[in-house]
N, C-alpha and C positions, 0 to 999 in steps of 0.2 A: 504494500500500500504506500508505495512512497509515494509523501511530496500530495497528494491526494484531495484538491479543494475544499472545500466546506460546503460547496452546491451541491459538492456531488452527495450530499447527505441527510439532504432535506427529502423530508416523508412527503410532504403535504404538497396538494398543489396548487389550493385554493388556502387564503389567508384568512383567520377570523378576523375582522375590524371593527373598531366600533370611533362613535364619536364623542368626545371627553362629557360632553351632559348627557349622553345615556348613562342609564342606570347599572348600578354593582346587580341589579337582577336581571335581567338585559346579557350582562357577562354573564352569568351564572350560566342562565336558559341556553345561550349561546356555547358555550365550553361543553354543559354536557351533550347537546344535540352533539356537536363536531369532537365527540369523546377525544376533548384536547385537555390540558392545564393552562392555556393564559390566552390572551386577548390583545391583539397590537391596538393601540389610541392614536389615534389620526385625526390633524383636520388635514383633508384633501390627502394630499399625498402628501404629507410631511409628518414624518412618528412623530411624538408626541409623550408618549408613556406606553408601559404595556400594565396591563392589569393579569397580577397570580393566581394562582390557587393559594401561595402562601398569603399573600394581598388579602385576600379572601378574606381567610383564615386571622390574621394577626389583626389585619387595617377595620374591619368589619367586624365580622363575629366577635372576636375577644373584647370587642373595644363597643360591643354595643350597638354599633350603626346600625339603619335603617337600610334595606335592602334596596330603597328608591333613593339612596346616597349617589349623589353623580360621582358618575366614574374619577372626574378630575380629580376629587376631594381622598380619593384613596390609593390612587396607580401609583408607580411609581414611575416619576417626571424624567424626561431625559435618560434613557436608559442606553445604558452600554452596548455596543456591537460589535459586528465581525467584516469584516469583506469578504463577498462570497467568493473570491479569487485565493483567502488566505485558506495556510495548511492546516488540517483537519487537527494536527497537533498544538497550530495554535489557539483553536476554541476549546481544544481538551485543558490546555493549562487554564485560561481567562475562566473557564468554566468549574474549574477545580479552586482556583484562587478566590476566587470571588463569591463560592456557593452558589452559583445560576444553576437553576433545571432551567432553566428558556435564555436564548439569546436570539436577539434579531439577527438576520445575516442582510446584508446592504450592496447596493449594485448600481453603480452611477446615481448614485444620492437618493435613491427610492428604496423599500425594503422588498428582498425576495422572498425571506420566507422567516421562517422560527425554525431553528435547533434545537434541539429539545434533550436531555439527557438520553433519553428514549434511543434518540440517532445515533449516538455516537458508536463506532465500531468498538464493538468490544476486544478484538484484536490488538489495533494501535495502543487500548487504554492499556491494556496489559503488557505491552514493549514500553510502554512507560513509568509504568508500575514503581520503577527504585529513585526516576526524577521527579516523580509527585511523592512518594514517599519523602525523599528528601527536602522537596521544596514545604511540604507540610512540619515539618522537624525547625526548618529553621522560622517559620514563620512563628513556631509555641514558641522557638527561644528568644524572638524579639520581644513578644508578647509581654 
C-alpha cells in the first residue's frame, strides 16, 4: 500500500450536509437514516463545522440541550482536514493524534468526503503500530 491517497479510502459517495440553523434532530434523523456518525455544516459550499456523535453525546445530551438546538450552537467550528491527494498515513497519524473518528478530506477548496475511522486500512495501521505507539509514549511524557 504505498504512498496510497486518502481518496482512495473514502466509503461514501454521497455527503450528509446540513445547514448551521438546522437542528441537533435534523442531524440525529439524518446520521441514523445514512447509518453514518457525523454530519458536514455548510453554508453553500464552504465547511463550516461538522457535527458528532461524540457532539451529540457530550454538547447535547450530557449538557441538557434541546434536540431543536441549532446545529451552530453545538458543532464543532472550523474543523481540521486532510487533502484528498495526502498519504493515507498521514490521516492515520492526524487521526490518532488528535482522537478524530471523522475527518473531512478536501479537494480544490471544496470537501470530498469524511474519513471515518471505519476507513482506515487496517493493514497500514498495523505497519504503524510501534510509530503510534511511540508517538503516544511521548505525548503522556509531555503531558
Amino acid at each position: 500500500m504505498p504512498r496510497r491517497p486518502v481518496r482512495d479510502f473514502l466509503a461514501r459517495d454521497t455527503l450528509l450536509k446540513a445547514e448551521p440553523e438546522e437542528t441537533v434532530r435534523d442531524a440525529a434523523i439524518g446520521m441514523a437514516a445514512h447509518h453514518c456518525g457525523s454530519v458536514l455544516i455548510a453554508r453553500g459550499d464552504a465547511l463550516v463545522g461538522i457535527f458528532t456523535e461524540r457532539d451529540l453525546l457530550s454538547r447535547v445530551v450530557a449538557a441538557g440541550r434541546d434536540l431543536d438546538t441549532p446545529l451552530i450552537e453545538v458543532m464543532t467550528a472550523n474543523p481540521d482536514t486532510i487533502a484528498a491527494d495526502a498519504p493515507i498515513k498521514d490521516a492515520i497519524r492526524q487521526m490518532n493524534e488528535c482522537g478524530y473518528r471523522h475527518l473531512p478530506v478536501i479537494e480544490n477548496d471544496r470537501v470530498l468526503g469524511i474519513l471515518s475511522i471505519r476507513d482506515l486500512p487496517f493493514a497500514e495501521i498495523a505497519l504503524m503500530e510501534k510509530e503510534l505507539d511511540d508517538r503516544q509514549s511521548l505525548a503522556e511524557r509531555i503531558w
